[in-house]
mmCIF entry with sequence, helices, sheets and N, C-alpha, C, O atoms, coordinates in Angstrom:
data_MODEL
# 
_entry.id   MODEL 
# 
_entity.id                         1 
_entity.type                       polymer 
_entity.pdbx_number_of_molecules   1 
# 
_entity_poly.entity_id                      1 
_entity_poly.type                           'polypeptide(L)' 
_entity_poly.nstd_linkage                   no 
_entity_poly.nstd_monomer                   no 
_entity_poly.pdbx_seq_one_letter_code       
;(UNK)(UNK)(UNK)(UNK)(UNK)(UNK)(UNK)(UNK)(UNK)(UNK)(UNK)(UNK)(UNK)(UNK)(UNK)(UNK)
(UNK)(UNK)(UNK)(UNK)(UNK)(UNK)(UNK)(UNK)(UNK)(UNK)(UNK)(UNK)(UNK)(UNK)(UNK)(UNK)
(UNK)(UNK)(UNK)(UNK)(UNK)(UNK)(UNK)(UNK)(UNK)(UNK)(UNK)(UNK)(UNK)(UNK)(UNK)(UNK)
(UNK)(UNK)(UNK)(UNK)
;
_entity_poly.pdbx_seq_one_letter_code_can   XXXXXXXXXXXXXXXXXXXXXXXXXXXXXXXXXXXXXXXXXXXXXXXXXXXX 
_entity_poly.pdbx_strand_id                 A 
# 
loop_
_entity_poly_seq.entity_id 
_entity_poly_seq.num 
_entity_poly_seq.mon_id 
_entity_poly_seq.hetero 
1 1  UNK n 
1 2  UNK n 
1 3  UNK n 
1 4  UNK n 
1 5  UNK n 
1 6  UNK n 
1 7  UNK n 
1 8  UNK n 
1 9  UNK n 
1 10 UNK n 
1 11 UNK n 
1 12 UNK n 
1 13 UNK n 
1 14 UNK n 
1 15 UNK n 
1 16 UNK n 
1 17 UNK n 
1 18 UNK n 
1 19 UNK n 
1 20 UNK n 
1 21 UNK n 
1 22 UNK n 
1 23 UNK n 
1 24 UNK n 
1 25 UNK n 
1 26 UNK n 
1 27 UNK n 
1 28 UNK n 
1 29 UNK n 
1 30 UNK n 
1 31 UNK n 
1 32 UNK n 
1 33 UNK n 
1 34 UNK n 
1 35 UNK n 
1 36 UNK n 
1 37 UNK n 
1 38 UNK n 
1 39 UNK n 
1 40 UNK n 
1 41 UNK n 
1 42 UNK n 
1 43 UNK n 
1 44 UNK n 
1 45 UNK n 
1 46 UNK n 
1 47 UNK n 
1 48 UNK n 
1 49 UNK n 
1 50 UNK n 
1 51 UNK n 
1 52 UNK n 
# 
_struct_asym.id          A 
_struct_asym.entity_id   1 
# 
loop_
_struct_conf.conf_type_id 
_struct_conf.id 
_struct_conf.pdbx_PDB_helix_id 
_struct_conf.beg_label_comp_id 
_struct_conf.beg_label_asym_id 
_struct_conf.beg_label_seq_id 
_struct_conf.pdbx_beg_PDB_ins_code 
_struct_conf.end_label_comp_id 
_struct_conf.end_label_asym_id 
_struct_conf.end_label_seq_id 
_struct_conf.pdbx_end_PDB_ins_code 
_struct_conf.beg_auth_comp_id 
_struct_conf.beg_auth_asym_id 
_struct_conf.beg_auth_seq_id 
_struct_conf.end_auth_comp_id 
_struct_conf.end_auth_asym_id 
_struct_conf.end_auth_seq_id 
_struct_conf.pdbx_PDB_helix_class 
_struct_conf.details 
_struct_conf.pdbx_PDB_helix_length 
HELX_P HELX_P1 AA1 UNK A 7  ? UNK A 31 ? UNK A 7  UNK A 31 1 ? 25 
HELX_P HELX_P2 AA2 UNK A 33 ? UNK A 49 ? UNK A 33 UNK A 49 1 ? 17 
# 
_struct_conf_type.id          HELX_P 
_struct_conf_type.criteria    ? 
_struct_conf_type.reference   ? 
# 
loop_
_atom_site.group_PDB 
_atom_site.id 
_atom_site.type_symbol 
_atom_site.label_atom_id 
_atom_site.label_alt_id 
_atom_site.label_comp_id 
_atom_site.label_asym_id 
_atom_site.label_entity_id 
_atom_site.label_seq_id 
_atom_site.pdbx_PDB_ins_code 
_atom_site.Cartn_x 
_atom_site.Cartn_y 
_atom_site.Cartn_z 
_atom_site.occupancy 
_atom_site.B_iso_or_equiv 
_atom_site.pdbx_formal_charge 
_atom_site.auth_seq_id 
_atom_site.auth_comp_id 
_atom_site.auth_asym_id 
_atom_site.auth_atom_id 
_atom_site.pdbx_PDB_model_num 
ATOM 1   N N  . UNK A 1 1  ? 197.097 115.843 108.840 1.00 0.00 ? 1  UNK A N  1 
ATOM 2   C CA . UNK A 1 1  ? 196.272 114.773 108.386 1.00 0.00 ? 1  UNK A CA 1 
ATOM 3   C C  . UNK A 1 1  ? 195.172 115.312 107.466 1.00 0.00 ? 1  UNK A C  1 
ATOM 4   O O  . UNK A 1 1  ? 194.642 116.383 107.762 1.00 0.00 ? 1  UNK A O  1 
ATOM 5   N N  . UNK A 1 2  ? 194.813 114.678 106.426 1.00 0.00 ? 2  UNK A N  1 
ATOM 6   C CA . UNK A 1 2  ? 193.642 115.001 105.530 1.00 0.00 ? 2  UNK A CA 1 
ATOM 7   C C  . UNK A 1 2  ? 192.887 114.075 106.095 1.00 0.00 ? 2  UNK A C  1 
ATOM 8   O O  . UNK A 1 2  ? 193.079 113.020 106.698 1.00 0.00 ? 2  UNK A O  1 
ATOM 9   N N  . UNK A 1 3  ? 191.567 115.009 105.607 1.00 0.00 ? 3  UNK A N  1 
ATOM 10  C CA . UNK A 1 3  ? 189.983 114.513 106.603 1.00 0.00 ? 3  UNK A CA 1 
ATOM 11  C C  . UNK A 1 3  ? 189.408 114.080 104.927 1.00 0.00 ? 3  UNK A C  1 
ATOM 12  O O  . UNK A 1 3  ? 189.647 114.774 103.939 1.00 0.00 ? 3  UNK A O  1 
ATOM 13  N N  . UNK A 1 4  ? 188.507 112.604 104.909 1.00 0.00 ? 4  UNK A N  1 
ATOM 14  C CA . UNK A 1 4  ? 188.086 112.132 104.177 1.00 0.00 ? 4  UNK A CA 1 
ATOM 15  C C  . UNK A 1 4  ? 186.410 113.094 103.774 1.00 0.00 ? 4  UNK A C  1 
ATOM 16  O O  . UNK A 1 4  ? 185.556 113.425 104.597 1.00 0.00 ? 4  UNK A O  1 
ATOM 17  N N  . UNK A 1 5  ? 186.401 113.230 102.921 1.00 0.00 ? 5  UNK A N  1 
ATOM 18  C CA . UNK A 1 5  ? 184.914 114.025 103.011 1.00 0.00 ? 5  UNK A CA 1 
ATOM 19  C C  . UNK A 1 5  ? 183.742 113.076 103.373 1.00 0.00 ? 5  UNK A C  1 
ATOM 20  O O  . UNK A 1 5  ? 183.611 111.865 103.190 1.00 0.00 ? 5  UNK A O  1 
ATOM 21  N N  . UNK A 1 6  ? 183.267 113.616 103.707 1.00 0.00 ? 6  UNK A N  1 
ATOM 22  C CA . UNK A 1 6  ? 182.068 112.742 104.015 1.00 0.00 ? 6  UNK A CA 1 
ATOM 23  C C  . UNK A 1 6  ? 180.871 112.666 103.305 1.00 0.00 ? 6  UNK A C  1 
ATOM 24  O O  . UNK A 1 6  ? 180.093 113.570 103.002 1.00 0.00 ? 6  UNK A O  1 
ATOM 25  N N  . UNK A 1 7  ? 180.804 110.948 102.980 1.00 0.00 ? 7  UNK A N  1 
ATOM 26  C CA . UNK A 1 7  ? 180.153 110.667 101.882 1.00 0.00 ? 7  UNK A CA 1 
ATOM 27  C C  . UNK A 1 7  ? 178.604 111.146 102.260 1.00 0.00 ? 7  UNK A C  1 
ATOM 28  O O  . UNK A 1 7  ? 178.418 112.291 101.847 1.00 0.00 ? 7  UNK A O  1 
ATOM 29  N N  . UNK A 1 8  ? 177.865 110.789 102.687 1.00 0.00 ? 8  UNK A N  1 
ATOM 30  C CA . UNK A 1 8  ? 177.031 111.054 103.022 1.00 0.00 ? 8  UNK A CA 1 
ATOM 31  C C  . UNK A 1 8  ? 176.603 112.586 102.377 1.00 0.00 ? 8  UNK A C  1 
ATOM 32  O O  . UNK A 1 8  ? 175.818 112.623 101.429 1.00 0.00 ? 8  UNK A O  1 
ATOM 33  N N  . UNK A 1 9  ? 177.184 113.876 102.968 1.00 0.00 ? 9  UNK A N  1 
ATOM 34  C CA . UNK A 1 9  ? 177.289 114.592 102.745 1.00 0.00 ? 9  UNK A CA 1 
ATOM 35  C C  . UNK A 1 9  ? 177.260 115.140 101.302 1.00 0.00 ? 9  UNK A C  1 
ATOM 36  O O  . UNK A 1 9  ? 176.308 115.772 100.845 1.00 0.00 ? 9  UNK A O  1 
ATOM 37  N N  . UNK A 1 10 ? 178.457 114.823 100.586 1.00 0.00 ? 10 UNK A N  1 
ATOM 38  C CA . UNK A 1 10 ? 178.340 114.282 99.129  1.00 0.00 ? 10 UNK A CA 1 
ATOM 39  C C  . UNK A 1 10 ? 177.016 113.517 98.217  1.00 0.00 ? 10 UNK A C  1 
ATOM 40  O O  . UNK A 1 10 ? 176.588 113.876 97.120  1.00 0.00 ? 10 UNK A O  1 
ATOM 41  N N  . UNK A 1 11 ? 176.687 112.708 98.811  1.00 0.00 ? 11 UNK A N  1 
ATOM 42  C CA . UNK A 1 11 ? 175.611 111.871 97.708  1.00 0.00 ? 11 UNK A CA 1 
ATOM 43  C C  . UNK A 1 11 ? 174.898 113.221 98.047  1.00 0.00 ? 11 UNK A C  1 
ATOM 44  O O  . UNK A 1 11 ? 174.390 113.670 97.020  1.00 0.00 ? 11 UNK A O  1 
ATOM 45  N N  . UNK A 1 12 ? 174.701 113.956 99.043  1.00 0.00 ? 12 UNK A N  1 
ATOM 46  C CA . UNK A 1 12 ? 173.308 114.461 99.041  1.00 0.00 ? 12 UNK A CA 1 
ATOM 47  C C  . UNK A 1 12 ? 173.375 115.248 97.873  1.00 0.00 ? 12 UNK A C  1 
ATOM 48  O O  . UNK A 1 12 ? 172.449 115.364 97.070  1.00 0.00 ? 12 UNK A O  1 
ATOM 49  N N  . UNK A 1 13 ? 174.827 115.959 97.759  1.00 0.00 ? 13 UNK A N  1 
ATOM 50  C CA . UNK A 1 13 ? 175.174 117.058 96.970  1.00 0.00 ? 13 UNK A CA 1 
ATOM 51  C C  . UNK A 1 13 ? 174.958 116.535 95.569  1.00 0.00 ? 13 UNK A C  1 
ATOM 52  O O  . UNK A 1 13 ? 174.188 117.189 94.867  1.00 0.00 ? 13 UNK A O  1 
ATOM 53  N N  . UNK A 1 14 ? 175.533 115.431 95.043  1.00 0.00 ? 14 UNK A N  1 
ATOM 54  C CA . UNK A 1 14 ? 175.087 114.766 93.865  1.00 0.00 ? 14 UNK A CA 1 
ATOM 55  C C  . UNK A 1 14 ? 173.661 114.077 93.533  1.00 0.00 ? 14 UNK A C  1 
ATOM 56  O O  . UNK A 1 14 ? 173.285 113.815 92.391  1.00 0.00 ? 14 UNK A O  1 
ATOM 57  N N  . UNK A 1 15 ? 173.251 113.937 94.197  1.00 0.00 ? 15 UNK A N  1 
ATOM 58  C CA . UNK A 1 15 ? 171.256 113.596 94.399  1.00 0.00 ? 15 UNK A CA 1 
ATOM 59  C C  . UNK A 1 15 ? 170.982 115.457 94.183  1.00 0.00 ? 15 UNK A C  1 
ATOM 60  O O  . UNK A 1 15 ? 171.016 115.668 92.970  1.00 0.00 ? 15 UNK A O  1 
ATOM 61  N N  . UNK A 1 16 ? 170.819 116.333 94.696  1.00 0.00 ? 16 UNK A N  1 
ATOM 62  C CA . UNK A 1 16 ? 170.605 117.533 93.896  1.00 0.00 ? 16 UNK A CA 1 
ATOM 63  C C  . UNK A 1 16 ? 170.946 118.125 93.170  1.00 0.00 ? 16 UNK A C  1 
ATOM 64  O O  . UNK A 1 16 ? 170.345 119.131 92.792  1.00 0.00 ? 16 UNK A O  1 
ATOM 65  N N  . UNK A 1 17 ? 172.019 117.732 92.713  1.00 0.00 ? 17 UNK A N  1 
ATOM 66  C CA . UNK A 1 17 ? 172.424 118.347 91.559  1.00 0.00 ? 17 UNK A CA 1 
ATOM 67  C C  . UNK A 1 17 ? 172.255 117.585 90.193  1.00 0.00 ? 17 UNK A C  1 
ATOM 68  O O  . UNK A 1 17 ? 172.358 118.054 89.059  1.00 0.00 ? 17 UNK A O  1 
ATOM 69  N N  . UNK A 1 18 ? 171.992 116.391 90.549  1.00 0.00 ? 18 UNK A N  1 
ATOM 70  C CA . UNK A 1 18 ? 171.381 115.273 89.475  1.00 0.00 ? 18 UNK A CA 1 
ATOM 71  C C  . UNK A 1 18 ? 169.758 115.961 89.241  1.00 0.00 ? 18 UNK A C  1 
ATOM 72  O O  . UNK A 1 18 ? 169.344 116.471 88.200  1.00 0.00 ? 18 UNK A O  1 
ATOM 73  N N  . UNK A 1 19 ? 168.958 115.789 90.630  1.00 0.00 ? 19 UNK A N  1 
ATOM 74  C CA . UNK A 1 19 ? 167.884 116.557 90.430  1.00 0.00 ? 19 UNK A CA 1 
ATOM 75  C C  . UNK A 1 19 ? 167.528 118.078 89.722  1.00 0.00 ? 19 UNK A C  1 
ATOM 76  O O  . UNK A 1 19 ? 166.787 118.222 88.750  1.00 0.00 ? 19 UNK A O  1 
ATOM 77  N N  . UNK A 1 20 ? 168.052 118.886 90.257  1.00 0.00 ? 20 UNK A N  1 
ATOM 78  C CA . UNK A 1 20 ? 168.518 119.672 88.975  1.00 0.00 ? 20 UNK A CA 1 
ATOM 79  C C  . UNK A 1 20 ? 168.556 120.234 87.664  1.00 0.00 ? 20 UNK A C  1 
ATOM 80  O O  . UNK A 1 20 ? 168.157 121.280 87.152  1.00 0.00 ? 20 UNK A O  1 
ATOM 81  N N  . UNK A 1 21 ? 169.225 119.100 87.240  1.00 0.00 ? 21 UNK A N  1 
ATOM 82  C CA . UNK A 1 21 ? 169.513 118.814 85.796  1.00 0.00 ? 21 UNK A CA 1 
ATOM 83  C C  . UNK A 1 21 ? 168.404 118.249 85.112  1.00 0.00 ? 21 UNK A C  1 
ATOM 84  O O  . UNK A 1 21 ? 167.930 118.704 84.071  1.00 0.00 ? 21 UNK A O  1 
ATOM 85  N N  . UNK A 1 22 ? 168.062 117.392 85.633  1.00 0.00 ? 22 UNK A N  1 
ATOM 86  C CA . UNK A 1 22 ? 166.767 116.521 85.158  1.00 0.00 ? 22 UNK A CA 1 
ATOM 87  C C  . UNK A 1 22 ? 165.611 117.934 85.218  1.00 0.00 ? 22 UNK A C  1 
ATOM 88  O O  . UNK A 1 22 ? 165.065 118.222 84.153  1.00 0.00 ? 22 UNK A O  1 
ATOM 89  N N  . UNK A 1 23 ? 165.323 118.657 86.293  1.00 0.00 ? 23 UNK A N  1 
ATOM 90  C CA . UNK A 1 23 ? 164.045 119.240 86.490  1.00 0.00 ? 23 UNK A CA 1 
ATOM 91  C C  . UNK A 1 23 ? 164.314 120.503 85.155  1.00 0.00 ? 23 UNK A C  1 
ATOM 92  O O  . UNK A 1 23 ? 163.371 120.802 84.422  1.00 0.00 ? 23 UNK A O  1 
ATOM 93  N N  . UNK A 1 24 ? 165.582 121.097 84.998  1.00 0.00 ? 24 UNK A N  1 
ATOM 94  C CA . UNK A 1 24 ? 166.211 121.715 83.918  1.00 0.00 ? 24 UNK A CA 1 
ATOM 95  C C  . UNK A 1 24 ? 166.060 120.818 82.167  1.00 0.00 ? 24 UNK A C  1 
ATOM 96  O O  . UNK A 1 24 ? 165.429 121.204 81.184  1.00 0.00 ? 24 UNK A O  1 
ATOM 97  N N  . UNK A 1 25 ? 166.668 119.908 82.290  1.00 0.00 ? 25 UNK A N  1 
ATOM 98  C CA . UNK A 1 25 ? 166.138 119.196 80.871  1.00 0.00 ? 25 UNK A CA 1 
ATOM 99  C C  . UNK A 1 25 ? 165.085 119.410 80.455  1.00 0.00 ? 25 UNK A C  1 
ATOM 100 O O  . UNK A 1 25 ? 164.890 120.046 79.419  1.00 0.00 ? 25 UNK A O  1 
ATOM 101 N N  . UNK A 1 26 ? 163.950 118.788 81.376  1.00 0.00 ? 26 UNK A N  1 
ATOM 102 C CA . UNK A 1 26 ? 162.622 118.474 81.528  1.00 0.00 ? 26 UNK A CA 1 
ATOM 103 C C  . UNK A 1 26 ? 161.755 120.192 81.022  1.00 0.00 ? 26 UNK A C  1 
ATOM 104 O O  . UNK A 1 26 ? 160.645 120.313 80.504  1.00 0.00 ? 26 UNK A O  1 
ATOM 105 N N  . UNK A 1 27 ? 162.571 121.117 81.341  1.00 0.00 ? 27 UNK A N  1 
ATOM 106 C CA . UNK A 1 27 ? 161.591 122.333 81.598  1.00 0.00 ? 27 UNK A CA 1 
ATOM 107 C C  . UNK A 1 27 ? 162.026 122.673 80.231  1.00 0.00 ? 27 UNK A C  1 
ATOM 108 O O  . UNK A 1 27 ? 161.148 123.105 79.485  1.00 0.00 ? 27 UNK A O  1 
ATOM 109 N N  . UNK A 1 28 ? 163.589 122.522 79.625  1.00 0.00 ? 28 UNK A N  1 
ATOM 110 C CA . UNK A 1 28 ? 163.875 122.901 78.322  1.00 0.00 ? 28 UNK A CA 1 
ATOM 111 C C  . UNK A 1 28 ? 162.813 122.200 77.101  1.00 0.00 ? 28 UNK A C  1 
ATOM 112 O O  . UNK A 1 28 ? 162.416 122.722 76.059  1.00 0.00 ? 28 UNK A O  1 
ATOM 113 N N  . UNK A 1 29 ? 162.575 121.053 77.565  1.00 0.00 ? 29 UNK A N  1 
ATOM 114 C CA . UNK A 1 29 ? 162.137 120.115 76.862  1.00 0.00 ? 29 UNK A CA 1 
ATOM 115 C C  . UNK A 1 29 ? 160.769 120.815 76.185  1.00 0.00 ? 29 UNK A C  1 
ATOM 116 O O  . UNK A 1 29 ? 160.585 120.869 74.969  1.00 0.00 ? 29 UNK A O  1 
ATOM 117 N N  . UNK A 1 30 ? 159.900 121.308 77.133  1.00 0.00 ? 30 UNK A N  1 
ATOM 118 C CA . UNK A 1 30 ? 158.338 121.558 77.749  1.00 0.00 ? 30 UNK A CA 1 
ATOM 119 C C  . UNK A 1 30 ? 158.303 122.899 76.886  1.00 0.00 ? 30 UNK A C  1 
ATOM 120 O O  . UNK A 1 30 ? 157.215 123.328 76.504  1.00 0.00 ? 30 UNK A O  1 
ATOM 121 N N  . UNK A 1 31 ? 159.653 123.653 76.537  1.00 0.00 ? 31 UNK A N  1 
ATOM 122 C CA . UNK A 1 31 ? 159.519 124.887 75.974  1.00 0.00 ? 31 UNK A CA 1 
ATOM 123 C C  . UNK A 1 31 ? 159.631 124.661 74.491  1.00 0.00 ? 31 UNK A C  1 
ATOM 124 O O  . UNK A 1 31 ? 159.250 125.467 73.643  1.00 0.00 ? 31 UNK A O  1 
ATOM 125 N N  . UNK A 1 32 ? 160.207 123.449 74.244  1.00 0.00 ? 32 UNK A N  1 
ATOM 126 C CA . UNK A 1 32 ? 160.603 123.548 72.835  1.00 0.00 ? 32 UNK A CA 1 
ATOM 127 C C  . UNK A 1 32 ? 161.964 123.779 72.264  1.00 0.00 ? 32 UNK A C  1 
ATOM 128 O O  . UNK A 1 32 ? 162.211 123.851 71.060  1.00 0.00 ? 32 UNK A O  1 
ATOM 129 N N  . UNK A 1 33 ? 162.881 123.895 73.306  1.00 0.00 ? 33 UNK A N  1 
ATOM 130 C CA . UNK A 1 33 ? 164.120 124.131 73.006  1.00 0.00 ? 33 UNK A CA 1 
ATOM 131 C C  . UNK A 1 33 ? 164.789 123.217 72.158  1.00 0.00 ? 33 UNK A C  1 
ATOM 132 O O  . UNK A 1 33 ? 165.439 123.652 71.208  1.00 0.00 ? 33 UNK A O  1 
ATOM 133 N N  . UNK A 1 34 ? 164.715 122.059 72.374  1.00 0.00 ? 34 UNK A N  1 
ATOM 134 C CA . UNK A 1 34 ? 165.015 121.115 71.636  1.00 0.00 ? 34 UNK A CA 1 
ATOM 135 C C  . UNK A 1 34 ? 164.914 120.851 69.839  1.00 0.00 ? 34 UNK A C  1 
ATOM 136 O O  . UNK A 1 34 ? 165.586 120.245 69.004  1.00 0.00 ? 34 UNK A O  1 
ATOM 137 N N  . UNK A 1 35 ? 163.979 121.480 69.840  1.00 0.00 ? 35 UNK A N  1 
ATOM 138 C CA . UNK A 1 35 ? 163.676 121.844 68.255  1.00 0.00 ? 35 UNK A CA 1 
ATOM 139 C C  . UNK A 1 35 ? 164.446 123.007 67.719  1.00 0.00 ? 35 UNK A C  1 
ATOM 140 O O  . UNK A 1 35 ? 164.811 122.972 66.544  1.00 0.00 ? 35 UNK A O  1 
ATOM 141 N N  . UNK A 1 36 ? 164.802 124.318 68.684  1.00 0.00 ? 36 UNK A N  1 
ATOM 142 C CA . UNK A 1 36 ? 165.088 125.544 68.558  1.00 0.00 ? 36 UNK A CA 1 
ATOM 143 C C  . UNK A 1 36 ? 167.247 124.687 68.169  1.00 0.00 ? 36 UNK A C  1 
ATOM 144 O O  . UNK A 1 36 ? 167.963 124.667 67.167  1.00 0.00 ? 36 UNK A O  1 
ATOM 145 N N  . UNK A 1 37 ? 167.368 124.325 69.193  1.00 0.00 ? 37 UNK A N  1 
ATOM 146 C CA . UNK A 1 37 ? 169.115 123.866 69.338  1.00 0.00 ? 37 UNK A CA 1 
ATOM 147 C C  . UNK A 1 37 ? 169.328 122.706 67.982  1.00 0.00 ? 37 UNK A C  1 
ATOM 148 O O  . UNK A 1 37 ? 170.459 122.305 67.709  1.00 0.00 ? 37 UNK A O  1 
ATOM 149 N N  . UNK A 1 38 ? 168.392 122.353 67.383  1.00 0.00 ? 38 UNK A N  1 
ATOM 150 C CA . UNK A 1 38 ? 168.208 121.127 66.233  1.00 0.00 ? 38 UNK A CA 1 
ATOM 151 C C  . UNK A 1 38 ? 168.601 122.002 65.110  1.00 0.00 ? 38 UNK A C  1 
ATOM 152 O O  . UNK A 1 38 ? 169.596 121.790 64.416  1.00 0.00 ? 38 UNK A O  1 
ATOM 153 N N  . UNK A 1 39 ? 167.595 123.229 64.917  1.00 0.00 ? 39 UNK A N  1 
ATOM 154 C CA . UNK A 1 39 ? 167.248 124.273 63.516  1.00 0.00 ? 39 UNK A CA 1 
ATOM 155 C C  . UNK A 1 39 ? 169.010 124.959 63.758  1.00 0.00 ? 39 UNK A C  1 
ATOM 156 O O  . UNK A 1 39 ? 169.845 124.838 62.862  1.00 0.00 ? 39 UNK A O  1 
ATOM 157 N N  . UNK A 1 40 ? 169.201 125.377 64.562  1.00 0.00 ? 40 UNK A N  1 
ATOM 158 C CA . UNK A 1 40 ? 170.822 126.046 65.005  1.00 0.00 ? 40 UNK A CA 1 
ATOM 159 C C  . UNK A 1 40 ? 172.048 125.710 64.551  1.00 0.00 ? 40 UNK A C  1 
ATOM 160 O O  . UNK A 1 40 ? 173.058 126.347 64.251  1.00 0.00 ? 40 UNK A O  1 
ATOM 161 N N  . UNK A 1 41 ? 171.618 124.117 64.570  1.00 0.00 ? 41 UNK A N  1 
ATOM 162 C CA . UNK A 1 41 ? 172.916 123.066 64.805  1.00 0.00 ? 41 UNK A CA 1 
ATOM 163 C C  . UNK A 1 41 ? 172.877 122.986 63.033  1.00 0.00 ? 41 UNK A C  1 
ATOM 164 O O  . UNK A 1 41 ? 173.934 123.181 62.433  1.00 0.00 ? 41 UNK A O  1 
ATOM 165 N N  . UNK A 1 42 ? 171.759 122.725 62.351  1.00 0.00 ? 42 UNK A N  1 
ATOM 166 C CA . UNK A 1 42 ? 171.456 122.276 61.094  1.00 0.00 ? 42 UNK A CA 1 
ATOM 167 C C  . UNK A 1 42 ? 172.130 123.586 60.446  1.00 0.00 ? 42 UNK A C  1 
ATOM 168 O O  . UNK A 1 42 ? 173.233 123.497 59.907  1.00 0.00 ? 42 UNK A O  1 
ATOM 169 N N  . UNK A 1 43 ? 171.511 124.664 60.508  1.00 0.00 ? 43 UNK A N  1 
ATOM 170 C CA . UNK A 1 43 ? 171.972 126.034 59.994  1.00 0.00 ? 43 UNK A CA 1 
ATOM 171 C C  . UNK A 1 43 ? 173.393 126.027 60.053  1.00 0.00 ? 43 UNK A C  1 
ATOM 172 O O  . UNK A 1 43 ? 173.996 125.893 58.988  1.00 0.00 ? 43 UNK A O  1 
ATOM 173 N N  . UNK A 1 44 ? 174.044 126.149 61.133  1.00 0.00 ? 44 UNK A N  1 
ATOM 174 C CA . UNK A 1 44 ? 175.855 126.015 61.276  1.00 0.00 ? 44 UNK A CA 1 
ATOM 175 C C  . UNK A 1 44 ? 176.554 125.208 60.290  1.00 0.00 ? 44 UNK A C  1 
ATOM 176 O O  . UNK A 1 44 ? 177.552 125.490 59.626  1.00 0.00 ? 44 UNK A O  1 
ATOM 177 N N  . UNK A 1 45 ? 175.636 123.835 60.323  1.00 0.00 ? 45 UNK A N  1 
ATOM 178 C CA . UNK A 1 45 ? 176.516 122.667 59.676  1.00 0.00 ? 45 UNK A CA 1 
ATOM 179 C C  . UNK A 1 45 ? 176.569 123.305 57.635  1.00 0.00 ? 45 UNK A C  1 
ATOM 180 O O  . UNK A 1 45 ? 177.483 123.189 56.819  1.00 0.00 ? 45 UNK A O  1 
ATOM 181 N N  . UNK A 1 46 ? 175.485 123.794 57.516  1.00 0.00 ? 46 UNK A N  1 
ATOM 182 C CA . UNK A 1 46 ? 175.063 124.127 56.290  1.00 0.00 ? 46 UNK A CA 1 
ATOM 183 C C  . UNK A 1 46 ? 176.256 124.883 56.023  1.00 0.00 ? 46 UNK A C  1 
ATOM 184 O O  . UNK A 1 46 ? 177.247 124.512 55.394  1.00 0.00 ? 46 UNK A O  1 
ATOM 185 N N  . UNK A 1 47 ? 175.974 126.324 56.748  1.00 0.00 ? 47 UNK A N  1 
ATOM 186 C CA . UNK A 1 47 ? 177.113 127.493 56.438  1.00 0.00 ? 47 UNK A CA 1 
ATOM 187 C C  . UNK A 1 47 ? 178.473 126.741 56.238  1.00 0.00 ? 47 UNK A C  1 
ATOM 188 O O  . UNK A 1 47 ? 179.158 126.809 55.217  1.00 0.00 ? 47 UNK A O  1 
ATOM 189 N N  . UNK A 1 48 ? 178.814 125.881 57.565  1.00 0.00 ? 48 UNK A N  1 
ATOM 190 C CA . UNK A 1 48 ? 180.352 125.498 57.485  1.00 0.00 ? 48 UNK A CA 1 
ATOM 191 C C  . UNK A 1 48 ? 180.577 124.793 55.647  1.00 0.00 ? 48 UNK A C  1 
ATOM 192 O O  . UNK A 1 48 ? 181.454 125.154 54.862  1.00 0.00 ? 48 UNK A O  1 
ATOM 193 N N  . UNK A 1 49 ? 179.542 123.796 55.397  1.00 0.00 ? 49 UNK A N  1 
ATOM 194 C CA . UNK A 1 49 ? 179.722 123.828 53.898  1.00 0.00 ? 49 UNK A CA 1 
ATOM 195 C C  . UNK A 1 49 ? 179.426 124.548 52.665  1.00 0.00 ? 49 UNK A C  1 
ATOM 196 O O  . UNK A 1 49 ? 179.527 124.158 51.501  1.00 0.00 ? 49 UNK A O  1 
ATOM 197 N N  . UNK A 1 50 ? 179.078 125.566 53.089  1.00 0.00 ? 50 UNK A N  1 
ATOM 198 C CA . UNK A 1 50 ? 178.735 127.181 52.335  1.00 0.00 ? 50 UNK A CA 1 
ATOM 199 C C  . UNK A 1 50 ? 177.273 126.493 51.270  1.00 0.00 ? 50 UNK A C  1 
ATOM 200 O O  . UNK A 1 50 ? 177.163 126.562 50.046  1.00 0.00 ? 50 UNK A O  1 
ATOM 201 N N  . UNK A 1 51 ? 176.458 125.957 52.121  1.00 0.00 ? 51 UNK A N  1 
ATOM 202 C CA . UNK A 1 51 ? 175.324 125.990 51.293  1.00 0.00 ? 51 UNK A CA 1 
ATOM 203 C C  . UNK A 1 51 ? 173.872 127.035 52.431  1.00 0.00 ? 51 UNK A C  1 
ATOM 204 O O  . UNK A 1 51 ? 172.664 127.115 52.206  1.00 0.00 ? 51 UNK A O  1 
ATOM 205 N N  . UNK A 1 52 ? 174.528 127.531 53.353  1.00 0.00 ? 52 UNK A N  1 
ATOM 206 C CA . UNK A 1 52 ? 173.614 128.306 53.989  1.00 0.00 ? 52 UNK A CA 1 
ATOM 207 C C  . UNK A 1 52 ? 173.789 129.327 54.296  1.00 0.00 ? 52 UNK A C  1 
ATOM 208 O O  . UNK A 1 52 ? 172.902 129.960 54.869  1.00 0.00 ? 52 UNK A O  1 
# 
């Protein structure tokens, strides 16, 4: 017989790992990363059309 997992158990696991992510965003955010992954993304796109 297979045993159903138990939900309970689960949400908790997805309630921290949601938490997490958020406290992770939040801290990327606070550093500036967001600007840093913007300048990165822009630079790549340039090269791929050979103007960078």
């Amino acid at each position: 017989m297979t045993q159903q997992p138990d939900i309970r158990r689960t949400s908790i696991i997805r309630v921290a790992v949601l938490a997490a992510a958020v406290a992770l965003i939040a801290a990327g955010l606070a550093n500036g990363e967001a600007q840093i992954v913007l300048e990165k993304g822009i630079r790549i796109c340039l090269e791929c059309i050979g103007i960078g």
